[in-house]
C-alpha positions as a Markdown table, in Angstrom:
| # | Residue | x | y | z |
|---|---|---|---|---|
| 1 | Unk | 19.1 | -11.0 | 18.5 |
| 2 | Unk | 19.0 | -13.5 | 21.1 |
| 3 | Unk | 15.7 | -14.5 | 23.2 |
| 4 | Unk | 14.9 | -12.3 | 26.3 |
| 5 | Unk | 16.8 | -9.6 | 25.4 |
| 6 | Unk | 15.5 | -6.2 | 26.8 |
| 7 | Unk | 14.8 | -3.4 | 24.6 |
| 8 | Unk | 13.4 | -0.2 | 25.0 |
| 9 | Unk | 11.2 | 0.4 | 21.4 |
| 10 | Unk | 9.7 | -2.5 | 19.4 |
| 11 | Unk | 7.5 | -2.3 | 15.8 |
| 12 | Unk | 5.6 | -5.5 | 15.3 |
| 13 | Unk | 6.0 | -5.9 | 11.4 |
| 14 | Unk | 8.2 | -5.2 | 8.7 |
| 15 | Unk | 5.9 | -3.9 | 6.1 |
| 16 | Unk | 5.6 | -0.4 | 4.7 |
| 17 | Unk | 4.2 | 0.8 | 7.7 |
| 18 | Unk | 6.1 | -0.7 | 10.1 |
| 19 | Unk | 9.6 | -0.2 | 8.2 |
| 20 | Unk | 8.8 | 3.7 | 8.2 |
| 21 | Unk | 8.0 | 4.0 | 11.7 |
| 22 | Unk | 11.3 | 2.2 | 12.5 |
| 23 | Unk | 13.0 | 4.5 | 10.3 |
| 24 | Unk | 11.3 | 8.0 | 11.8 |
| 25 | Unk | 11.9 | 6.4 | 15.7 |
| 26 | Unk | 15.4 | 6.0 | 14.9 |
| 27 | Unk | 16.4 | 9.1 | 13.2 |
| 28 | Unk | 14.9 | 10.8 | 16.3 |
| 29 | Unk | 17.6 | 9.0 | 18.3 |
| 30 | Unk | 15.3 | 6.2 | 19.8 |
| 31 | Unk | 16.7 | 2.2 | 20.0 |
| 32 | Unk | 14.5 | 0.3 | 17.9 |
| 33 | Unk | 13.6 | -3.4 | 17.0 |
| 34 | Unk | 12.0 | -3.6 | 13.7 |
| 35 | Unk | 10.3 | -7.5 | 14.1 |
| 36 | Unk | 8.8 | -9.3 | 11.0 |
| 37 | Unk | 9.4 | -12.1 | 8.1 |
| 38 | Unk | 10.7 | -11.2 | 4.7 |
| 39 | Unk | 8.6 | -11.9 | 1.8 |
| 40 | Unk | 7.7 | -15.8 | 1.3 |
| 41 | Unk | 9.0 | -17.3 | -1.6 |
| 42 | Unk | 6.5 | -19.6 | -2.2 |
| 43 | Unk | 2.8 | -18.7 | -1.3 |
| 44 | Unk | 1.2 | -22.3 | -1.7 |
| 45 | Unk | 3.6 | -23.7 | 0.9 |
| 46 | Unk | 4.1 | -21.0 | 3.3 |
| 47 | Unk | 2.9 | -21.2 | 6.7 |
| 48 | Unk | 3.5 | -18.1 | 8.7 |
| 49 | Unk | 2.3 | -14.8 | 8.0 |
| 50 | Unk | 1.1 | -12.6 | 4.5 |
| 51 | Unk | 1.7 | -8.7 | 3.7 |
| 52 | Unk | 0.4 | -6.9 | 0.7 |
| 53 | Unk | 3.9 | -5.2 | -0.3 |
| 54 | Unk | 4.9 | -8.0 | -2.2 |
| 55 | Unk | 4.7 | -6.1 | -5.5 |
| 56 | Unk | 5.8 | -3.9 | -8.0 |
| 57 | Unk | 3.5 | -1.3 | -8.6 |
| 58 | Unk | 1.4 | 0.9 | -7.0 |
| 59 | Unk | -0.4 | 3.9 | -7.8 |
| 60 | Unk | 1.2 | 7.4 | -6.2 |
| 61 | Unk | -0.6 | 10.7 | -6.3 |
| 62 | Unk | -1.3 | 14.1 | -4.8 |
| 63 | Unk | -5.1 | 14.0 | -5.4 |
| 64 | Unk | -7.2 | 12.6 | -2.8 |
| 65 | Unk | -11.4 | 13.0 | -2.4 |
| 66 | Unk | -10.6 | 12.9 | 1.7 |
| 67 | Unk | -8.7 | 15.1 | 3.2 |
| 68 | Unk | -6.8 | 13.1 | 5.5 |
| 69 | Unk | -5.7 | 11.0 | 3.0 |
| 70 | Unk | -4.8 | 14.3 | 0.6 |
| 71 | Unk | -2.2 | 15.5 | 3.7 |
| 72 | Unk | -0.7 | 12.3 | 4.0 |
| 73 | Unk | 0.1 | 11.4 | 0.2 |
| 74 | Unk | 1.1 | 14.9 | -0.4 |
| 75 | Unk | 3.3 | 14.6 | 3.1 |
| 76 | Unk | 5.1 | 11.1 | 2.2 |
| 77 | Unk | 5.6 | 11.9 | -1.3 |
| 78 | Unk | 7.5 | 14.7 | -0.6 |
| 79 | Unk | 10.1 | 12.6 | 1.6 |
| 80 | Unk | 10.4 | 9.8 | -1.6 |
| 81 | Unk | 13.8 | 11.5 | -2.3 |
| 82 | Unk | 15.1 | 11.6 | 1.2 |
| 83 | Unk | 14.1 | 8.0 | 1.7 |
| 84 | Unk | 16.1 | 6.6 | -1.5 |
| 85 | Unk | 19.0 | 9.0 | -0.5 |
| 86 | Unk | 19.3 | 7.4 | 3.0 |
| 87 | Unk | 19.0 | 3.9 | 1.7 |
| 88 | Unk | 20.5 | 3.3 | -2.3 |
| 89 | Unk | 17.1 | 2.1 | -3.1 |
| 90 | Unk | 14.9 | 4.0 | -6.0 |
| 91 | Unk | 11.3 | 2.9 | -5.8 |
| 92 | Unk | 9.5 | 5.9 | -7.3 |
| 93 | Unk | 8.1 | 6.9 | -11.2 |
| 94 | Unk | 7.0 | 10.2 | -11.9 |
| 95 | Unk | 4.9 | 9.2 | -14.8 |
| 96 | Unk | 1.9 | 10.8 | -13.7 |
| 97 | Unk | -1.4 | 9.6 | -12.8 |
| 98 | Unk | -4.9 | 10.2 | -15.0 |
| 99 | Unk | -8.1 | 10.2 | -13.3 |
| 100 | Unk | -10.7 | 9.6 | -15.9 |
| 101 | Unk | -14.4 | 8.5 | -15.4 |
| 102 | Unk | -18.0 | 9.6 | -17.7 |
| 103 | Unk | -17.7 | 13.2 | -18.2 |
| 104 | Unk | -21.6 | 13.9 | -16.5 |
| 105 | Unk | -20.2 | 12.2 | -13.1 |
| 106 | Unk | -20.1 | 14.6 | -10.1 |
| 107 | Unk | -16.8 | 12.4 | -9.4 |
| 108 | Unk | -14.6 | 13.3 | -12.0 |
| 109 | Unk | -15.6 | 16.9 | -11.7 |
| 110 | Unk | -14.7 | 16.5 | -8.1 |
| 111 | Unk | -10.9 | 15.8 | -9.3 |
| 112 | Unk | -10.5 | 19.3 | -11.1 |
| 113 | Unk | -12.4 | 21.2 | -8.4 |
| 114 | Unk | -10.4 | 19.6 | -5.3 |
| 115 | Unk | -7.1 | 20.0 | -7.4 |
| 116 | Unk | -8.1 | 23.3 | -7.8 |
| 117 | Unk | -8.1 | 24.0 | -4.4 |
| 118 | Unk | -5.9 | 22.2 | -2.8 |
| 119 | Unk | -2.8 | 23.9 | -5.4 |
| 120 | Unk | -2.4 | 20.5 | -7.1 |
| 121 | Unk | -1.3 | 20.8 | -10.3 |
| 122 | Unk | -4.0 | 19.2 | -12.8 |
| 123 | Unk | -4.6 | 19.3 | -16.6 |
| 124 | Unk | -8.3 | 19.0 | -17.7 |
| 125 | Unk | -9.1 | 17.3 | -20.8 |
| 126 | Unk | -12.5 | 16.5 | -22.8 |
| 127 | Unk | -13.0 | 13.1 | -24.4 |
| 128 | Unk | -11.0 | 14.2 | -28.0 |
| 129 | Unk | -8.6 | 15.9 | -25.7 |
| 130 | Unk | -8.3 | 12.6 | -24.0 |
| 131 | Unk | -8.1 | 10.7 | -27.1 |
| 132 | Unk | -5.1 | 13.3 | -28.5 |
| 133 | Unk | -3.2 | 13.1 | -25.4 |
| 134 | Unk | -3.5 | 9.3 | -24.0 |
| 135 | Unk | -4.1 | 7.5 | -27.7 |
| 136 | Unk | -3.5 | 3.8 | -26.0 |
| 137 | Unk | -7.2 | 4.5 | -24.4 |
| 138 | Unk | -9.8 | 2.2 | -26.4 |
| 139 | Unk | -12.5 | 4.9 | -26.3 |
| 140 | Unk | -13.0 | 8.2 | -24.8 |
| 141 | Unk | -16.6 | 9.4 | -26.3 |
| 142 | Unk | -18.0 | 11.1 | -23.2 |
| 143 | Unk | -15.1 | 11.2 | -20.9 |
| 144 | Unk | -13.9 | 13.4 | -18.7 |
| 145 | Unk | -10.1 | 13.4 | -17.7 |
| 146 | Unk | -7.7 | 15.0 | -15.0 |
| 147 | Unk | -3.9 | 14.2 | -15.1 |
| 148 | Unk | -1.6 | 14.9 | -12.7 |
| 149 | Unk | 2.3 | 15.3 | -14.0 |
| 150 | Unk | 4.1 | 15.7 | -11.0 |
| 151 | Unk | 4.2 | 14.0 | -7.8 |
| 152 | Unk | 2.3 | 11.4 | -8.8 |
| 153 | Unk | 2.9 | 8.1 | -10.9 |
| 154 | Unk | 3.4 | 4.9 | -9.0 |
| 155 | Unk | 6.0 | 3.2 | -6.5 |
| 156 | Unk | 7.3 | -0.3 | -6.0 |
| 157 | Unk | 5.4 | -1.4 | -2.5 |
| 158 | Unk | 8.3 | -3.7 | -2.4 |
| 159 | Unk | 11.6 | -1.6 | -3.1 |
| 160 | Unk | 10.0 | 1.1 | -0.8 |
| 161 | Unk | 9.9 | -1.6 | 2.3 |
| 162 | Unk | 13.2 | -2.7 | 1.2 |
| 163 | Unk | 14.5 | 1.4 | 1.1 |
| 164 | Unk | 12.4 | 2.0 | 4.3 |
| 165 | Unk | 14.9 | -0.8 | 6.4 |
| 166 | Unk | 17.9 | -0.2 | 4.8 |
| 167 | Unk | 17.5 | 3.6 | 6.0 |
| 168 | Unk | 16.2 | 2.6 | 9.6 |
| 169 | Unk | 19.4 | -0.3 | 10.0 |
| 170 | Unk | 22.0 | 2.7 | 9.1 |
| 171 | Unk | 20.1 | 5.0 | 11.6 |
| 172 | Unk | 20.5 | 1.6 | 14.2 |
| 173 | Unk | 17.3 | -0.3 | 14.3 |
| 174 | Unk | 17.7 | -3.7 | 14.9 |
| 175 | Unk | 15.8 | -6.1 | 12.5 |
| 176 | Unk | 14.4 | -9.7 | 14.1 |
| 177 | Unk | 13.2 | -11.6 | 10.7 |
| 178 | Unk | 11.2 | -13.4 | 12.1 |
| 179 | Unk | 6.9 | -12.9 | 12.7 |
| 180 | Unk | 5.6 | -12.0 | 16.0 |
| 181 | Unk | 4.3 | -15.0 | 17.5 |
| 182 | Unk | 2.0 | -13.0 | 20.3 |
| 183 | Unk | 2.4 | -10.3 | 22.6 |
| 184 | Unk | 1.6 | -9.6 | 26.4 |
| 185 | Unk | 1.7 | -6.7 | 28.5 |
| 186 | Unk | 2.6 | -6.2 | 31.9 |
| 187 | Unk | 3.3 | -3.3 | 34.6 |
| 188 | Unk | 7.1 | -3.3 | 33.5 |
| 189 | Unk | 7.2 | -3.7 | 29.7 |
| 190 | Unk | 5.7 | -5.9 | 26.5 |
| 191 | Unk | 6.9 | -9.2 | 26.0 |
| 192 | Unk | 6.9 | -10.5 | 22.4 |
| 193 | Unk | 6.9 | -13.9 | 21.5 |
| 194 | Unk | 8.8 | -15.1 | 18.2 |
| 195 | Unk | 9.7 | -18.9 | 16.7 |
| 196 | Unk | 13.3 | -18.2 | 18.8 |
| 197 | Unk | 12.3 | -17.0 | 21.9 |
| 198 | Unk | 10.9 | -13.9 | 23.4 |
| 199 | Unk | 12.0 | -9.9 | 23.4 |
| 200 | Unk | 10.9 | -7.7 | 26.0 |
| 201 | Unk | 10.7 | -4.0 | 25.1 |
| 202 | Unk | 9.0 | -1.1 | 27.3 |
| 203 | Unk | 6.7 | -0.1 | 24.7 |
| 204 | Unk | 5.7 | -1.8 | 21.1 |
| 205 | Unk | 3.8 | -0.3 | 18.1 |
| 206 | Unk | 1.8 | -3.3 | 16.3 |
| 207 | Unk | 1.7 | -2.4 | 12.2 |
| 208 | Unk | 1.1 | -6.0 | 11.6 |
| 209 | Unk | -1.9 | -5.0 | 8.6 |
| 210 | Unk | -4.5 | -7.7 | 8.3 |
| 211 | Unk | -2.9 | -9.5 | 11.1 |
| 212 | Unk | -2.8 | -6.8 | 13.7 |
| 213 | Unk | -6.5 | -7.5 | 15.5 |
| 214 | Unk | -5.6 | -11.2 | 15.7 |
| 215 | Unk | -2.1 | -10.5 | 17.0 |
| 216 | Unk | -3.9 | -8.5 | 19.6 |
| 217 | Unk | -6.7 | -10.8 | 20.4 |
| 218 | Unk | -9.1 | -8.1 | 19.8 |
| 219 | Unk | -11.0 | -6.3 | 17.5 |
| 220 | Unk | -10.8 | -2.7 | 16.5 |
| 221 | Unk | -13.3 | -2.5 | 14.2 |
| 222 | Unk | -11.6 | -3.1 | 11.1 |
| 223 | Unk | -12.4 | -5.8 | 8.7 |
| 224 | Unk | -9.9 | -7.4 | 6.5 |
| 225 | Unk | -10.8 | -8.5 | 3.0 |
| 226 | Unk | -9.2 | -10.7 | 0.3 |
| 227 | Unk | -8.3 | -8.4 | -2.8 |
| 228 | Unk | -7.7 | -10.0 | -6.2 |
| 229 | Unk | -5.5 | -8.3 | -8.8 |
| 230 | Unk | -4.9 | -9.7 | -12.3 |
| 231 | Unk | -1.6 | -9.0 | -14.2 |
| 232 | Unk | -1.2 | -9.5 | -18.0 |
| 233 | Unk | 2.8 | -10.3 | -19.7 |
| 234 | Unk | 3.5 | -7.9 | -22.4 |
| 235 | Unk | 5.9 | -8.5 | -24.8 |
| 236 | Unk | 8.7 | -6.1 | -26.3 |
| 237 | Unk | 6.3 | -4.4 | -28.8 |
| 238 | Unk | 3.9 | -3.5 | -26.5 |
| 239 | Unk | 5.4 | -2.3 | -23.9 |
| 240 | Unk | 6.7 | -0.1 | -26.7 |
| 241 | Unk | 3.5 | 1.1 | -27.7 |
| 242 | Unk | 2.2 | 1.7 | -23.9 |
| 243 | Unk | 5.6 | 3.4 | -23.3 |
| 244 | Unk | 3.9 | 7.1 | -22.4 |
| 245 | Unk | 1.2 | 5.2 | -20.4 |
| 246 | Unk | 0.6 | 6.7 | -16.9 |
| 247 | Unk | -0.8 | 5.2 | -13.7 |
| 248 | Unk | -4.6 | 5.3 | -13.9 |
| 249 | Unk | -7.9 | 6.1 | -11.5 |
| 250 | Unk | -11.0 | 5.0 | -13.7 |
| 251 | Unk | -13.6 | 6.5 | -11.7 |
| 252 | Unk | -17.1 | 4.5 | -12.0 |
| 253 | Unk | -19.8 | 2.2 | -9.9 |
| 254 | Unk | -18.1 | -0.3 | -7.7 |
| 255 | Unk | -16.8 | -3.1 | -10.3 |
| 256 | Unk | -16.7 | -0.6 | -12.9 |
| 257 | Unk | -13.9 | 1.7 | -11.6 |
| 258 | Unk | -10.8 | -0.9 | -12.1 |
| 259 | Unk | -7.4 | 1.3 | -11.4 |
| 260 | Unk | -4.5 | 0.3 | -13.8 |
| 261 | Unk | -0.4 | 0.3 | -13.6 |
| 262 | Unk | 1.1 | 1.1 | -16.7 |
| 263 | Unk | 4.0 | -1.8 | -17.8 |
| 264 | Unk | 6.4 | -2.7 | -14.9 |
| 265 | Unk | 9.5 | -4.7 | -15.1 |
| 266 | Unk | 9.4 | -7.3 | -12.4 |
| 267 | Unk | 12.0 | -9.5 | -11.0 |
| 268 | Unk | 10.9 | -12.4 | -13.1 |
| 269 | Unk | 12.4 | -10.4 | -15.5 |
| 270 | Unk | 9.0 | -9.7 | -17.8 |
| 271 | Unk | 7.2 | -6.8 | -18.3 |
| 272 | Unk | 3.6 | -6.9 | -16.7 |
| 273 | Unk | 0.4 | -4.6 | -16.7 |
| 274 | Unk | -1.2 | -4.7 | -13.2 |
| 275 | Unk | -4.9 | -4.1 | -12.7 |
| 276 | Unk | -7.3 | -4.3 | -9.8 |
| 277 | Unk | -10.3 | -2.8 | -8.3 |
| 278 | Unk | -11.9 | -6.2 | -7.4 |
| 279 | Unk | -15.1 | -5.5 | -7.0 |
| 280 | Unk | -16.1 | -8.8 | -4.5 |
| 281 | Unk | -15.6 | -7.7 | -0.6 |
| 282 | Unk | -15.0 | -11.5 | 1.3 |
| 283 | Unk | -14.2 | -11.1 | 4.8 |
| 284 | Unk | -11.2 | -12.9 | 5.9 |
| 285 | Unk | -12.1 | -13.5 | 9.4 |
| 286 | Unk | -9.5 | -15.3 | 11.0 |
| 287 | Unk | -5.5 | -15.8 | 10.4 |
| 288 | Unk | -6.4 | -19.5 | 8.7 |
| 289 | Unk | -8.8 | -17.5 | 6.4 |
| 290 | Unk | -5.8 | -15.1 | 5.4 |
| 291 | Unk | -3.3 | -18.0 | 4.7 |
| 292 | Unk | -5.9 | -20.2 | 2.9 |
| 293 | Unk | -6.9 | -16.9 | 0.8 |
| 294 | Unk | -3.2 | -16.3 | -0.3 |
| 295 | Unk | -2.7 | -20.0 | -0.7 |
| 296 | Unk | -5.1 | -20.2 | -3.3 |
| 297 | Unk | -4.2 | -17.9 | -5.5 |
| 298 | Unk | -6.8 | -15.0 | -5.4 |
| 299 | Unk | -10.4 | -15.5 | -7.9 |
| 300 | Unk | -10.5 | -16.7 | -11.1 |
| 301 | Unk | -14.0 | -15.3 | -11.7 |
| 302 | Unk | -12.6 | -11.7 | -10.7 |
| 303 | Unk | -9.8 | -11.9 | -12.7 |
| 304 | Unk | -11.9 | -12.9 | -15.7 |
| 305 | Unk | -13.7 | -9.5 | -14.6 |
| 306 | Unk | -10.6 | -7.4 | -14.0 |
| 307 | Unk | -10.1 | -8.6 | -17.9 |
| 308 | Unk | -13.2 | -7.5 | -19.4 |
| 309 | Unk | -12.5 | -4.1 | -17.9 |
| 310 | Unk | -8.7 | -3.8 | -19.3 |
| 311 | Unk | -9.5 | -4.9 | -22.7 |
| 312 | Unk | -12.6 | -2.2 | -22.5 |
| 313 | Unk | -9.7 | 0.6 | -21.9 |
| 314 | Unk | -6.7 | -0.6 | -23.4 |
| 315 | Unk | -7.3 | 0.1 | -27.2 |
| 316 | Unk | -5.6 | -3.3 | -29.0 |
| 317 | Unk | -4.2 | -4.7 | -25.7 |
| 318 | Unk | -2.1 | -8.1 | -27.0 |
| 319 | Unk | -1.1 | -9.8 | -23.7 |
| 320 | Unk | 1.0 | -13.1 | -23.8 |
| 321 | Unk | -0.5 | -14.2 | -20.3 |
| 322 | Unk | -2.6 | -13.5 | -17.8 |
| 323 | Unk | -1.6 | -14.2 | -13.7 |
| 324 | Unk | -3.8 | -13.4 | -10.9 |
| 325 | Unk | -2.3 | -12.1 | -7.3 |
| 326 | Unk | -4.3 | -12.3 | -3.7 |
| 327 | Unk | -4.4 | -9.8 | -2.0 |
| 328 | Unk | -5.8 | -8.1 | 1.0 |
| 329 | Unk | -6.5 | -4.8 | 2.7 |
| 330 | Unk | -8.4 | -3.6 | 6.0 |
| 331 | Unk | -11.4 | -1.3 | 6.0 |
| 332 | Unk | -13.5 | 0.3 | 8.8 |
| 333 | Unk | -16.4 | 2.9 | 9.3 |
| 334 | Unk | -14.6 | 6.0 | 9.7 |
| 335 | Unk | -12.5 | 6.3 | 6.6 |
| 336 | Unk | -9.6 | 7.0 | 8.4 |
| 337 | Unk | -6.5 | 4.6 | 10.0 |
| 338 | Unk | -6.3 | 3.0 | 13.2 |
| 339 | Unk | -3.0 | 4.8 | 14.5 |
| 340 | Unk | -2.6 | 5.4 | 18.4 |
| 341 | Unk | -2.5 | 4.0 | 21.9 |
| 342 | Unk | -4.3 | 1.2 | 23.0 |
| 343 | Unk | -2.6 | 1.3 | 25.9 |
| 344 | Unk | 0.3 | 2.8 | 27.9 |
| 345 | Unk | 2.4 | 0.7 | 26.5 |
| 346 | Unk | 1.0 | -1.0 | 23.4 |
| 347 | Unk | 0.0 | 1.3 | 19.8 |
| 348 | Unk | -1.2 | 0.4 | 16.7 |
| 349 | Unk | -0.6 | 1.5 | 13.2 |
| 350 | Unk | -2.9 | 0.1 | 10.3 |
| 351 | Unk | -6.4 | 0.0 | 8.6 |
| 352 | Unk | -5.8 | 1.6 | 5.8 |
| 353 | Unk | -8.4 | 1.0 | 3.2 |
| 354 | Unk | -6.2 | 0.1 | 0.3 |
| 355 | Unk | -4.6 | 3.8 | 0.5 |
| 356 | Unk | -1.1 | 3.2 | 2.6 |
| 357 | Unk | 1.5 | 2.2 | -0.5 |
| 358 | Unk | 1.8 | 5.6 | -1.5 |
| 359 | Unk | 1.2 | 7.6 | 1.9 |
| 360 | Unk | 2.8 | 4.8 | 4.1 |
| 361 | Unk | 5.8 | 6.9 | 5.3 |
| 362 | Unk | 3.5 | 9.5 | 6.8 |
| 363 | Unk | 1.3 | 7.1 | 8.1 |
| 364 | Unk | 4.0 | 5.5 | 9.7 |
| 365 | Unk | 5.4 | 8.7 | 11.1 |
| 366 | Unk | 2.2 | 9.1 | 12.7 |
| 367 | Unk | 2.3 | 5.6 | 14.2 |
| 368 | Unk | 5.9 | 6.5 | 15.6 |
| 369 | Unk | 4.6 | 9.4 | 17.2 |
| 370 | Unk | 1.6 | 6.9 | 18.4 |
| 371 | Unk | 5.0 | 5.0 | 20.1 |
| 372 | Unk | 6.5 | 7.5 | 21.4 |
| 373 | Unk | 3.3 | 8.5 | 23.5 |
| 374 | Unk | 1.8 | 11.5 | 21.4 |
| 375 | Unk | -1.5 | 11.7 | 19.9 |
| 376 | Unk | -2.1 | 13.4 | 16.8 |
| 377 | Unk | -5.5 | 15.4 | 16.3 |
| 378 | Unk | -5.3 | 15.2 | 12.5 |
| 379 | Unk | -6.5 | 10.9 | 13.4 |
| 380 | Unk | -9.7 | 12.3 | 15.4 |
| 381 | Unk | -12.9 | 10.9 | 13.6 |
């Protein structure tokens, strides 16, 4: 698209957010720009902007402690199909998810009692019932365990962005890949500013993630915080042997409650094991901290963590090498997003406490809906 060009919806980044609020706008019959980079190819030397889709697996499940959260999984999951079916793209495995923790925790028996009433289909199972049904755990003395079969398992944050545009370019978004430089607002419109020029739209939805406040130049209460994952190779026989393995929730104390992917092919062509649940919270308080935080390559220390808790679940795990992935996510007081107006022209979209991957079409329906000028109650603190 050329500079200056006059538009009448923007979405300020092309992330799983933003992508699905491009795609709802559209399908309503709204002309949309969908602005933002593709993925960098090379972390160490990239200078513009991060995202934290840029990966293969990601939990998905129907159980959720808050109820906001609950209604917008259960909402976006049940839109996976229609999403691949308007783009090409599969992103979604139904392998289930298991939430397991210490059997005496009020926690674990919070699963089975919210499943319960909330209609979500659960299985209970004791520690030898664990053991019987999910033999690649290393030990299960004292456990309690809730599986979910259906509508749950995990997606590929990446092939769902990538699914996400495709469907919002047939419905006639217009993609600029390129990152919002800044933006300013006036009586008549929004101006955006990119590395080619500027775009002028009437009213602009910012999903930019950990970016968003500085894009802004304001805070909204959120604080953004470099997450550290650790992945581990596997080679042909164990991906074998881990074959039935589900996503999993290992509910515990902070540093203690790691969740885990079960063996996902990536596009480097291996098989990898994904864990995370990092339990160090560093602020990243400024766009330099988040590009010297994915620069360096996330925390040694915590992935050394993240491997003492694998090889404490994983009965016999033989890895053939460990990597370790920054990350970040964006957390504030209320447990809930940051989706609305912030002005008659200018919404945001994001804060979403490590949940969006597997809600993030809801929540970016929501953050449409924030575009288009309507509030939804369900966002209310």
């Amino acid at each position: 698209m050329s500079a200056n060009k006059a538009i009448k919806l923007a979405v300020i980044g092309r992330g799983l957010i933003g992508s699905a609020a491009a795609r709802h706008v559209c399908k309503m019959g709204h002309d949309v720009a969908l602005i933002g980079p593709a993925e960098p190819a090379d972390f160490s030397r990239h200078n513009g902007v991060f995202g934290s889709h840029y990966d293969e697996g990601r939990i998905t499940r129907s159980f959720d402690p808050y109820p906001f959260w609950r209604q917008a999984g259960r909402a976006a999951i049940s839109r996976y199909g229609e999403i691949s079916a308007e783009s090409g793209v599969e992103f979604y495995r139904e392998v289930g998810a298991l939430h397991v923790g210490p059997g005496e925790s009020t926690d674990v028996a919070s699963v089975g009692k919210i499943c319960a009433e909330a209609g979500i289909l659960c299985e209970a199972y004791d520690d030898t019932g664990l053991a019987a049904r999910f033999p690649f755990l290393r030990s299960t003395a004292g456990m309690q365990g809730y599986f979910e079969p259906r509508n749950a398992g995990y997606i590929s944050p990446r092939r769902l962005v990538r699914a996400q545009t495709i469907a919002a370019e047939r419905a006639g978004a217009r993609i600029i890949d390129e990152p919002a430089l800044g933006i300013s607002e006036s009586g008549s419109g929004v101006t955006i500013r990119t590395r080619s020029g500027s775009v002028d739209a009437e009213r602009v939805l910012v999903a930019a993630g950990g970016h968003t406040q500085s894009l802004l130049g304001q805070s909204l209460g959120f604080t953004v915080y470099a997450r550290t994952v650790a992945m581990f190779r596997l080679g042909a026989a164990e991906v074998q042997r881990l074959a039935g393995m589900p996503s999993m929730r290992c509910i515990g104390p902070k540093g203690e409650n790691p969740y885990i992917l079960p063996p996902i092919a990536y596009p480097d062509g291996q098989t990898w094991l994904k864990l995370g649940g990092d339990p160090v919270d560093i602020p990243l308080e400024s766009e330099a901290d988040i590009k010297d935080w994915f620069k360096s390559g996330g925390s040694i220390d915590v992935a050394d963590r993240l491997q003492k808790q694998i090889l404490d679940r994983i009965r016999d795990l033989n890895f053939e090498e460990r990597r370790v992935v920054p990350c970040m996510t964006t957390f504030g007081d209320t447990r809930l997003p940051c989706i609305g107006p912030l002005s008659e022209r200018v919404a945001v979209a994001f804060g979403c406490y490590g949940n969006s991957a597997k809600c993030s079409d809801e929540l970016g329906r929501l953050g449409g809906m924030a575009l288009l000028g309507e509030v939804r109650a369900e966002l209310a603190p």
